[in-house]
Backbone as a chain_set.jsonl record, in Angstrom:
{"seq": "XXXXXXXXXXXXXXXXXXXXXXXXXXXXXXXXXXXXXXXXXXXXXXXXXXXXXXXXXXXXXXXXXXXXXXXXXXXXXXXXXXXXXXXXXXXXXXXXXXXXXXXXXXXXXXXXXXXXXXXXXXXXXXXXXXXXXXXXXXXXXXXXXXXXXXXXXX", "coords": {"N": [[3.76, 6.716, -9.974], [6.304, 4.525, -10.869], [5.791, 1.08, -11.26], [7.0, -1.552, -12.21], [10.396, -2.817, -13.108], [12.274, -2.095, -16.19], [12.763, -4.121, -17.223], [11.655, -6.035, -16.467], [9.059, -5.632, -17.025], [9.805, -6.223, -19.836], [10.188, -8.936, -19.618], [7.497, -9.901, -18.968], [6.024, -9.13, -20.925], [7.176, -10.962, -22.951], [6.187, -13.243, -22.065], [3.127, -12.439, -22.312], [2.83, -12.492, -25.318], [3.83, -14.799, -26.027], [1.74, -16.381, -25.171], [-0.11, -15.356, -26.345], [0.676, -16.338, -29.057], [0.186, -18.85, -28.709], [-2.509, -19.284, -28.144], [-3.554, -18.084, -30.569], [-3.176, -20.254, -32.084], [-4.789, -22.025, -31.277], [-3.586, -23.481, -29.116], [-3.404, -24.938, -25.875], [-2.316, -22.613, -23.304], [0.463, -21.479, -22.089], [1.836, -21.625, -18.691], [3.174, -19.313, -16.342], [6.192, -18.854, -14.575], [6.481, -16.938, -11.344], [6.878, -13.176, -12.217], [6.683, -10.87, -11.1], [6.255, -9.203, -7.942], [3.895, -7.622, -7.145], [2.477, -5.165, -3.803], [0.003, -3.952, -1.482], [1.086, -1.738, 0.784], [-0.386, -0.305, 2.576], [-2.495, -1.935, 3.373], [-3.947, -5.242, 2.378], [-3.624, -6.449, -0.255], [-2.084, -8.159, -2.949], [-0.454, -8.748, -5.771], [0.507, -10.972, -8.081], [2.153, -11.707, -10.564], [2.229, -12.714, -13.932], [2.413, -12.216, -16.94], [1.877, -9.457, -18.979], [-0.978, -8.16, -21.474], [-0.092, -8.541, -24.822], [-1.439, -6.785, -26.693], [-2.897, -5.253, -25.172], [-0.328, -3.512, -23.071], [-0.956, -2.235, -20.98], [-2.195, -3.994, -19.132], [-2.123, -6.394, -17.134], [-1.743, -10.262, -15.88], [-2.296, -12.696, -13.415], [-2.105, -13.821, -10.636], [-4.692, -12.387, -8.132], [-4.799, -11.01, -5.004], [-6.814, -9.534, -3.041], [-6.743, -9.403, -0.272], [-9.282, -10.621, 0.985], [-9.339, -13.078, 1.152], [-9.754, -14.807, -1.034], [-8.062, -15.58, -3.251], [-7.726, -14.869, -6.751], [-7.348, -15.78, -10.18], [-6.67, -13.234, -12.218], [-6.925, -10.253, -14.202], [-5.665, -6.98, -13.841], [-5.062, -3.45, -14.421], [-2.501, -1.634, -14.765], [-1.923, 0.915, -14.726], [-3.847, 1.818, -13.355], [-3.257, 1.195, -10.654], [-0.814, 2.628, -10.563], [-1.643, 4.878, -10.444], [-3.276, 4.761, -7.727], [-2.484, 6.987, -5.236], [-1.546, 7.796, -1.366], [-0.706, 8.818, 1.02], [0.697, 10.382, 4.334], [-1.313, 12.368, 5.762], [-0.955, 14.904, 6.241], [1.46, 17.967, 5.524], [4.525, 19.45, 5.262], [4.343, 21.638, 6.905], [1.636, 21.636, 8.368], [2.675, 19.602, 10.016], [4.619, 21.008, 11.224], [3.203, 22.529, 12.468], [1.349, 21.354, 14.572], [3.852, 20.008, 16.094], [4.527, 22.638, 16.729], [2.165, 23.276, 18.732], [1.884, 21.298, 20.033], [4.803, 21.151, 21.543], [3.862, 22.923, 23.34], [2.939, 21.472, 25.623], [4.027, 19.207, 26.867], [5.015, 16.578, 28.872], [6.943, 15.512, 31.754], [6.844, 12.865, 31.858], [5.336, 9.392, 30.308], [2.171, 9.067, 30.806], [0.861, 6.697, 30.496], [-1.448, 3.393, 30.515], [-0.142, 0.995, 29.941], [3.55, 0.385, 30.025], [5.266, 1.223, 27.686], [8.893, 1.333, 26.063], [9.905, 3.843, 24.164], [12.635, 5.32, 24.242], [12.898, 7.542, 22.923], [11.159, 9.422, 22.211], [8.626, 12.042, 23.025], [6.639, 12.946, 25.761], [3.464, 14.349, 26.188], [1.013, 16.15, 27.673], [-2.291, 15.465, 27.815], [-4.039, 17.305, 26.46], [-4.96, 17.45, 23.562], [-7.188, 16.382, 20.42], [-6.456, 13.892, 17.922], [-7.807, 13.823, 15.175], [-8.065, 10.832, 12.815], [-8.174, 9.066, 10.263], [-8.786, 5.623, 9.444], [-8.187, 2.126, 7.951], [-7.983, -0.045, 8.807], [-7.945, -2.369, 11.984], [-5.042, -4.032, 13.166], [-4.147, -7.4, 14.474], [-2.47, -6.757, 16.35], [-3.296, -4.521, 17.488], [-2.893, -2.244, 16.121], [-3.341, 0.855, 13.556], [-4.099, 0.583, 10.423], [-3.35, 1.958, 7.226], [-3.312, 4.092, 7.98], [-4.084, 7.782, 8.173], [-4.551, 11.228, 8.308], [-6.006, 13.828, 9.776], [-6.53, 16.036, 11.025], [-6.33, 18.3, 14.172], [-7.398, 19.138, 17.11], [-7.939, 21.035, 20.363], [-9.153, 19.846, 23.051]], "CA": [[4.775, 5.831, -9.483], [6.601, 3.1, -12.087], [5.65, -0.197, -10.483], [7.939, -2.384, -13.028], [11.515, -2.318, -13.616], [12.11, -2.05, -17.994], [13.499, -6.042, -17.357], [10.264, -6.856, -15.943], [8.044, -5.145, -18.501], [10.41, -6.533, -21.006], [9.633, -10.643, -19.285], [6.087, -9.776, -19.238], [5.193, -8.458, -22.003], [7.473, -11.77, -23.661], [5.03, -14.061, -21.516], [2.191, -12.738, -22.895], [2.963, -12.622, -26.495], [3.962, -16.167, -25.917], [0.659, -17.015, -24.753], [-0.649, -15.107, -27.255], [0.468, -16.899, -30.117], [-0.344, -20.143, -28.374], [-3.771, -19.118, -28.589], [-4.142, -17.92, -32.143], [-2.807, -21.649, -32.841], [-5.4, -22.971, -31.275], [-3.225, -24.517, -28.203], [-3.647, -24.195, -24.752], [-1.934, -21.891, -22.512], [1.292, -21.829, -20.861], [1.591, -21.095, -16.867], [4.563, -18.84, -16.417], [6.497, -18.424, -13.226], [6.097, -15.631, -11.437], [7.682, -12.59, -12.465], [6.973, -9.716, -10.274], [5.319, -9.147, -7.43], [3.412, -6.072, -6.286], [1.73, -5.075, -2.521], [0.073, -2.405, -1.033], [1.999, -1.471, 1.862], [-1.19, -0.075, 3.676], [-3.498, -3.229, 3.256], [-3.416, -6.623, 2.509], [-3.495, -6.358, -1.139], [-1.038, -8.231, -3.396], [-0.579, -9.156, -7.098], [1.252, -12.161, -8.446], [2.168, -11.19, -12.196], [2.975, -13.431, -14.811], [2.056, -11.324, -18.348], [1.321, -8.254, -19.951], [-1.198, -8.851, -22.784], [0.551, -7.357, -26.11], [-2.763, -5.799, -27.188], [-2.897, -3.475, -24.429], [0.335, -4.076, -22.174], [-1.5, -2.093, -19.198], [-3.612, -4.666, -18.758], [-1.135, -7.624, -16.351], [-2.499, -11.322, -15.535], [-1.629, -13.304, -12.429], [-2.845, -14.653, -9.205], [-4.841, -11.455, -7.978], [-5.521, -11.388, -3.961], [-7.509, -8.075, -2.233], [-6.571, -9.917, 1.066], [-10.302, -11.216, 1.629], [-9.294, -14.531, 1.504], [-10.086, -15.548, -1.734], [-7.299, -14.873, -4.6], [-7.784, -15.918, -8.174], [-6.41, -15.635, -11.509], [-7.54, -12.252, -13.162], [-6.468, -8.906, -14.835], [-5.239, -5.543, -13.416], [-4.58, -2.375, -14.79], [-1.049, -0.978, -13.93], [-2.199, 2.696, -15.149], [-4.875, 2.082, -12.016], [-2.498, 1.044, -9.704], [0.115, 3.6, -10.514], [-2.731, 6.031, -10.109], [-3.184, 5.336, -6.12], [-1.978, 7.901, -4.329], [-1.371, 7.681, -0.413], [-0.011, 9.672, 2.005], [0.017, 10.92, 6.239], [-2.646, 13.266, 5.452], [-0.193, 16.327, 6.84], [2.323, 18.374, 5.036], [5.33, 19.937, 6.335], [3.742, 23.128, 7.426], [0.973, 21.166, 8.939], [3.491, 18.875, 10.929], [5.619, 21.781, 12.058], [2.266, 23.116, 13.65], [1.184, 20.179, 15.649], [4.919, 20.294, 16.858], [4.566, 24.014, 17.964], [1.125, 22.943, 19.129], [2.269, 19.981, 21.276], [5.436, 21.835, 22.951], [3.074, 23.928, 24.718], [2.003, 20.35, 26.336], [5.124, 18.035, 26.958], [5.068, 16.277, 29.994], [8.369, 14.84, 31.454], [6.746, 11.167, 31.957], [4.496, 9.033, 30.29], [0.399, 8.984, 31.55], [-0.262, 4.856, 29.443], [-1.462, 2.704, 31.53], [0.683, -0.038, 30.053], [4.514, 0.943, 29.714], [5.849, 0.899, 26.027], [9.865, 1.448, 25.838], [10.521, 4.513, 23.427], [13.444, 6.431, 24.835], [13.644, 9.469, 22.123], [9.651, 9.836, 22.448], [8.646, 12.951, 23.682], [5.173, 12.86, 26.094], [2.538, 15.126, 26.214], [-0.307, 15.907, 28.41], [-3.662, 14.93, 27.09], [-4.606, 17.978, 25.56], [-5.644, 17.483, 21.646], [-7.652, 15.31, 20.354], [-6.196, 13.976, 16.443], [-8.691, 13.149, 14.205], [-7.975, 9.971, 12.26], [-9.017, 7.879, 9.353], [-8.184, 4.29, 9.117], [-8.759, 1.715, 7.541], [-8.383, -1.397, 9.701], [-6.918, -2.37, 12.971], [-4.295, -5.033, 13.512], [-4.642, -7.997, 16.102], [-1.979, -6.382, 17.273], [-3.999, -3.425, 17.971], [-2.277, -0.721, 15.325], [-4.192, 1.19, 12.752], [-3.505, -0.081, 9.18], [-3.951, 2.682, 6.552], [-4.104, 5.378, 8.605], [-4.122, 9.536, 7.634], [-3.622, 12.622, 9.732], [-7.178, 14.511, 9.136], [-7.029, 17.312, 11.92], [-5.456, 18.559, 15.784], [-8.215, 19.958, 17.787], [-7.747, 21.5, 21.649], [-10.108, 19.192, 23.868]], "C": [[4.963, 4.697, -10.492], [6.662, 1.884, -10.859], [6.864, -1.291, -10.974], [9.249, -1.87, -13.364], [11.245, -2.471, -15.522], [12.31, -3.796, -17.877], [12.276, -6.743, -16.785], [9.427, -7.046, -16.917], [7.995, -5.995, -19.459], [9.732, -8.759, -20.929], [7.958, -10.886, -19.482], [5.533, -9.759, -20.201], [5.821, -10.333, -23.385], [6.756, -12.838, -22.804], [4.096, -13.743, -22.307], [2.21, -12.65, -24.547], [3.316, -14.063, -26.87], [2.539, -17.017, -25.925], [-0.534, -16.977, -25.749], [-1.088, -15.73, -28.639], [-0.147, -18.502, -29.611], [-1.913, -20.323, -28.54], [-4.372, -19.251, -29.807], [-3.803, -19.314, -32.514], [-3.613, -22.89, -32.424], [-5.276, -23.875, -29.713], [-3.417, -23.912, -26.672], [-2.597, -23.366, -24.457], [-0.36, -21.883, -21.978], [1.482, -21.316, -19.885], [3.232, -20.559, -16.859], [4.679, -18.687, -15.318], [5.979, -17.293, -13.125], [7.157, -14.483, -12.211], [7.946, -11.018, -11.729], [5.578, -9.461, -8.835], [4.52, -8.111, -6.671], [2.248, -6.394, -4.87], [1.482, -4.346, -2.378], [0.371, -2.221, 0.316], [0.722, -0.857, 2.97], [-2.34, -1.047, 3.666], [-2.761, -4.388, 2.897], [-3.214, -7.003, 1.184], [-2.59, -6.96, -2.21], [-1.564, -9.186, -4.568], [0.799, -10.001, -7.456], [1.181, -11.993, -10.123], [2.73, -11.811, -12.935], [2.827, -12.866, -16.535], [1.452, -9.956, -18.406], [0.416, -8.902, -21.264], [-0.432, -7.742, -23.872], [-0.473, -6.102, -26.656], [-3.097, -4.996, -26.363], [-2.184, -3.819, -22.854], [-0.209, -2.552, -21.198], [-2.182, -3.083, -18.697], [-2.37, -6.194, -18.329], [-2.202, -8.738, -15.904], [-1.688, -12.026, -14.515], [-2.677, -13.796, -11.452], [-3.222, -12.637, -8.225], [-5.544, -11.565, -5.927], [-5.637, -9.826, -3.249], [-7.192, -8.497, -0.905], [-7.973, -9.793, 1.646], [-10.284, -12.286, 1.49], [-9.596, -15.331, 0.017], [-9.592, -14.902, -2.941], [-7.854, -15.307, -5.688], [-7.083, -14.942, -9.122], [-7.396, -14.619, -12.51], [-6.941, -11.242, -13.899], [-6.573, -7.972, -14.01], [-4.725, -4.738, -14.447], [-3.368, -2.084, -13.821], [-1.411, 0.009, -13.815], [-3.532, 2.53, -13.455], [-4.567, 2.036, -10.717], [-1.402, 1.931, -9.244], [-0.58, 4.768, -10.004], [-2.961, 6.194, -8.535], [-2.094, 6.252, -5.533], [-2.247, 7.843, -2.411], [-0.36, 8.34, 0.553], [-0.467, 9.713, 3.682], [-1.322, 11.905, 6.023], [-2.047, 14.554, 5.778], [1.051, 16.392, 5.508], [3.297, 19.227, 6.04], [4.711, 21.241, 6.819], [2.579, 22.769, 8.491], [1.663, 20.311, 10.157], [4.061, 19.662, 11.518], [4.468, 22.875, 12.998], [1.682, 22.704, 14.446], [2.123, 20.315, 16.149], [4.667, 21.495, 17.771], [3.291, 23.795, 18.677], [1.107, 22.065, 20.264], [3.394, 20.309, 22.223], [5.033, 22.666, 23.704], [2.648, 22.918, 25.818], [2.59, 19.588, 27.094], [5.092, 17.902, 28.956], [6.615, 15.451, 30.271], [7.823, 13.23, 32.168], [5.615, 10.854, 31.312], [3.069, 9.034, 30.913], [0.052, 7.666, 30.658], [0.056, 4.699, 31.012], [-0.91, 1.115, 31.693], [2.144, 0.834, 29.059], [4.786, 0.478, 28.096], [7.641, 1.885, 26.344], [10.231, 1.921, 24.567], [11.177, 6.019, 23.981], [13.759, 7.931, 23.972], [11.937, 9.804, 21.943], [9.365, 11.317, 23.335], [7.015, 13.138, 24.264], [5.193, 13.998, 26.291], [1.22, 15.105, 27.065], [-1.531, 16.065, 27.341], [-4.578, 15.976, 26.696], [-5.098, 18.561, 24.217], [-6.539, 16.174, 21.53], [-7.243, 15.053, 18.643], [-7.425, 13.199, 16.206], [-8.105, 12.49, 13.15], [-8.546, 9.274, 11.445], [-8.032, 6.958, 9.44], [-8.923, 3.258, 8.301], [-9.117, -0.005, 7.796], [-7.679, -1.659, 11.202], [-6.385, -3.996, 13.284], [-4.731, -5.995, 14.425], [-3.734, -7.698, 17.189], [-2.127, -4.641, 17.993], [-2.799, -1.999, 17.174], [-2.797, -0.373, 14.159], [-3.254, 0.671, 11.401], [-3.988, 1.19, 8.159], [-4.203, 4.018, 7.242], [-3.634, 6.862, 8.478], [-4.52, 10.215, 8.309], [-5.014, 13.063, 9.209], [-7.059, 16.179, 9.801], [-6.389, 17.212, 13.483], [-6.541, 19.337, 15.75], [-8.087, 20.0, 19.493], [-9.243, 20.547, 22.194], [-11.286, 20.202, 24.857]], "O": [[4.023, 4.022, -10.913], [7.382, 1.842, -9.862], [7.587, -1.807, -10.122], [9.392, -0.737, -13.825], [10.196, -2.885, -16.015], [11.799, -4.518, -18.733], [12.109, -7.961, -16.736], [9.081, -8.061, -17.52], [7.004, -6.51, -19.977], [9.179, -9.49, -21.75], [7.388, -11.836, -20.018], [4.492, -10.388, -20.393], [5.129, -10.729, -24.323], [7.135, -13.809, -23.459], [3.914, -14.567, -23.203], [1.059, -12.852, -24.934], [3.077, -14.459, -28.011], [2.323, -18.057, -26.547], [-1.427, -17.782, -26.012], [-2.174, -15.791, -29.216], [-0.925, -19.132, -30.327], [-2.446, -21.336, -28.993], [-5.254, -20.023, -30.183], [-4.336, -19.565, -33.595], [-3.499, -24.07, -32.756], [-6.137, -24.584, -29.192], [-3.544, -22.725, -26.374], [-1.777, -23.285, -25.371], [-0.295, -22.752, -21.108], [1.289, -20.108, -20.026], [4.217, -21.189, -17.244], [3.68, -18.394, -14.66], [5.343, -16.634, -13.947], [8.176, -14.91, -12.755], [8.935, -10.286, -11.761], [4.353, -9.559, -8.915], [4.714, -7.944, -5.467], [1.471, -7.344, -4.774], [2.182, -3.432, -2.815], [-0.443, -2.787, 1.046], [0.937, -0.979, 4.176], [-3.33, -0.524, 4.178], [-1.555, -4.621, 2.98], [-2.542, -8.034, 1.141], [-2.017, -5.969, -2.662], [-2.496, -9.99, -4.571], [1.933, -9.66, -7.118], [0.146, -12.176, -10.764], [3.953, -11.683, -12.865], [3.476, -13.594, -17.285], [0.486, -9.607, -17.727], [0.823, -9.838, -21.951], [-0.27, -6.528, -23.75], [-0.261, -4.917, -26.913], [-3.627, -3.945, -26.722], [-2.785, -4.18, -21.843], [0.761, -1.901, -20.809], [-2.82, -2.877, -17.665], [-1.893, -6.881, -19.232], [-3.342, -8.395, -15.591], [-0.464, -12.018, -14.644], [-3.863, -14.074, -11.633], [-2.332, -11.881, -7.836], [-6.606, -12.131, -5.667], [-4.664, -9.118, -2.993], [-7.509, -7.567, -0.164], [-8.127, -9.061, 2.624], [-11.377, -12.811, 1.699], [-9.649, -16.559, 0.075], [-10.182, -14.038, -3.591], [-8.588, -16.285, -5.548], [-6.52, -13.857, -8.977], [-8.359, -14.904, -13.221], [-5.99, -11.818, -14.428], [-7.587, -7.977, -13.312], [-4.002, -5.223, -15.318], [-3.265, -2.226, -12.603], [-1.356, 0.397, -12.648], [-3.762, 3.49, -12.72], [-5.195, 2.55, -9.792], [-1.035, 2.085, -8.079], [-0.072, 5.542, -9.192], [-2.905, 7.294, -7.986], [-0.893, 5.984, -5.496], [-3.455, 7.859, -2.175], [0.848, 8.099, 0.541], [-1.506, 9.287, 4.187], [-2.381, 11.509, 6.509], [-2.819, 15.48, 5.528], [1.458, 15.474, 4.797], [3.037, 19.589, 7.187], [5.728, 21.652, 7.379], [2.494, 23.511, 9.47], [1.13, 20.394, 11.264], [4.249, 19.283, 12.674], [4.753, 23.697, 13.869], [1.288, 23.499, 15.299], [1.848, 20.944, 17.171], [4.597, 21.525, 19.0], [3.45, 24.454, 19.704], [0.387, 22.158, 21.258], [3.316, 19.997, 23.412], [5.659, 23.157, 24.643], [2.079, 23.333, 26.827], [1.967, 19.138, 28.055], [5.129, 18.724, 29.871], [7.293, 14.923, 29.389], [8.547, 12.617, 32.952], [4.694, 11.662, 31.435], [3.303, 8.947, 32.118], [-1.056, 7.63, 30.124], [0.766, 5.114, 31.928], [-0.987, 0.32, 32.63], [2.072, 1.511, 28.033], [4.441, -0.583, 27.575], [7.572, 3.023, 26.808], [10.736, 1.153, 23.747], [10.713, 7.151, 24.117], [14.458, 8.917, 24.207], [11.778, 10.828, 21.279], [10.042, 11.516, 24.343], [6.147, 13.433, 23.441], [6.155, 14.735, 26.507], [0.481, 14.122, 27.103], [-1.556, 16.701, 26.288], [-5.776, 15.723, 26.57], [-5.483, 19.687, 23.902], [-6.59, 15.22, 22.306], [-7.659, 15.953, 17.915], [-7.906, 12.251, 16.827], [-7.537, 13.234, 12.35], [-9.58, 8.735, 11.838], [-6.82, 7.166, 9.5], [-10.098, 3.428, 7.977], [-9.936, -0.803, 7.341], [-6.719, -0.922, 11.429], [-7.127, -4.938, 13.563], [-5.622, -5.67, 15.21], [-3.829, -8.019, 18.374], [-1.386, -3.929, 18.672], [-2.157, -1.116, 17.743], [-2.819, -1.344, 13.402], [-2.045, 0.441, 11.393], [-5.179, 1.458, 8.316], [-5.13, 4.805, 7.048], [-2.456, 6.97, 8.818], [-5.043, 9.665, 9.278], [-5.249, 12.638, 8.078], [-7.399, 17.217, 9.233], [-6.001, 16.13, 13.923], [-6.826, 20.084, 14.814], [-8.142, 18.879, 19.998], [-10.308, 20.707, 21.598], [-12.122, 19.651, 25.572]]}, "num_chains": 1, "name": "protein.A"}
């Protein structure tokens, strides 16, 4: 996945060559706005990017926060970031067999024991059990990160 547009790259990479020479001369630093900002859409994860170094533009500097509370100012690899991969954990062949798997089940009303309002929902009686990975749960009680592992008959 390309994280950077070319006009990003292109600001970046003229940040840190900026910074660069400021160095070799001896002088401090300069603090560049931001210029791009990347997240990971299944965590809390997010990068604040102000340079590329020239000497090996994979390597981006910014305000770096894992969402444990405590960001700072470090280096990332893009090539490591581009590298995650994430998905449902199902493919279509796998999804279209839970489907035929679950219209053997369909009930015509809900069984929660607190109502939720989704009119194109289709219930099911309580016969599978999905096996789930996650990787956190909300305070509003919804899995964060979470991948399809397995449908097993109860």
């Amino acid at each position: 996945m390309k994280l950077l547009l070319d006009h990003q790259r292109k600001e970046l990479l003229a940040n840190g060559q900026a910074n660069l020479r400021l160095r070799d001369n001896g002088l401090a630093e300069y603090d560049f706005n931001l210029v791009v900002k990347l997240f990971c859409p299944w965590g809390a994860a997010t990068w604040l990017l102000t340079e590329l170094y020239p000497e090996d533009p994979d390597i981006a500097f910014g305000l770096c926060c894992l969402g444990m509370g405590c960001p700072e100012l470090g280096n990332v690899s893009l090539s490591e970031l581009e590298s995650v991969k994430v998905g449902t954990g199902r493919d279509r062949t796998t999804s279209a067999k839970i489907r035929k798997a679950l219209d053997t089940v369909v009930s015509p009303k809900a069984k929660l024991t607190k109502a939720i309002r989704k009119p194109k929902a289709m219930w099911v009686e309580p016969q599978f059990v999905a096996e789930v990975e996650y990787r956190d749960i909300t305070s509003e009680g919804l899995l964060r990160a979470s991948s399809f592992k397995g449908l097993s008959k109860r």
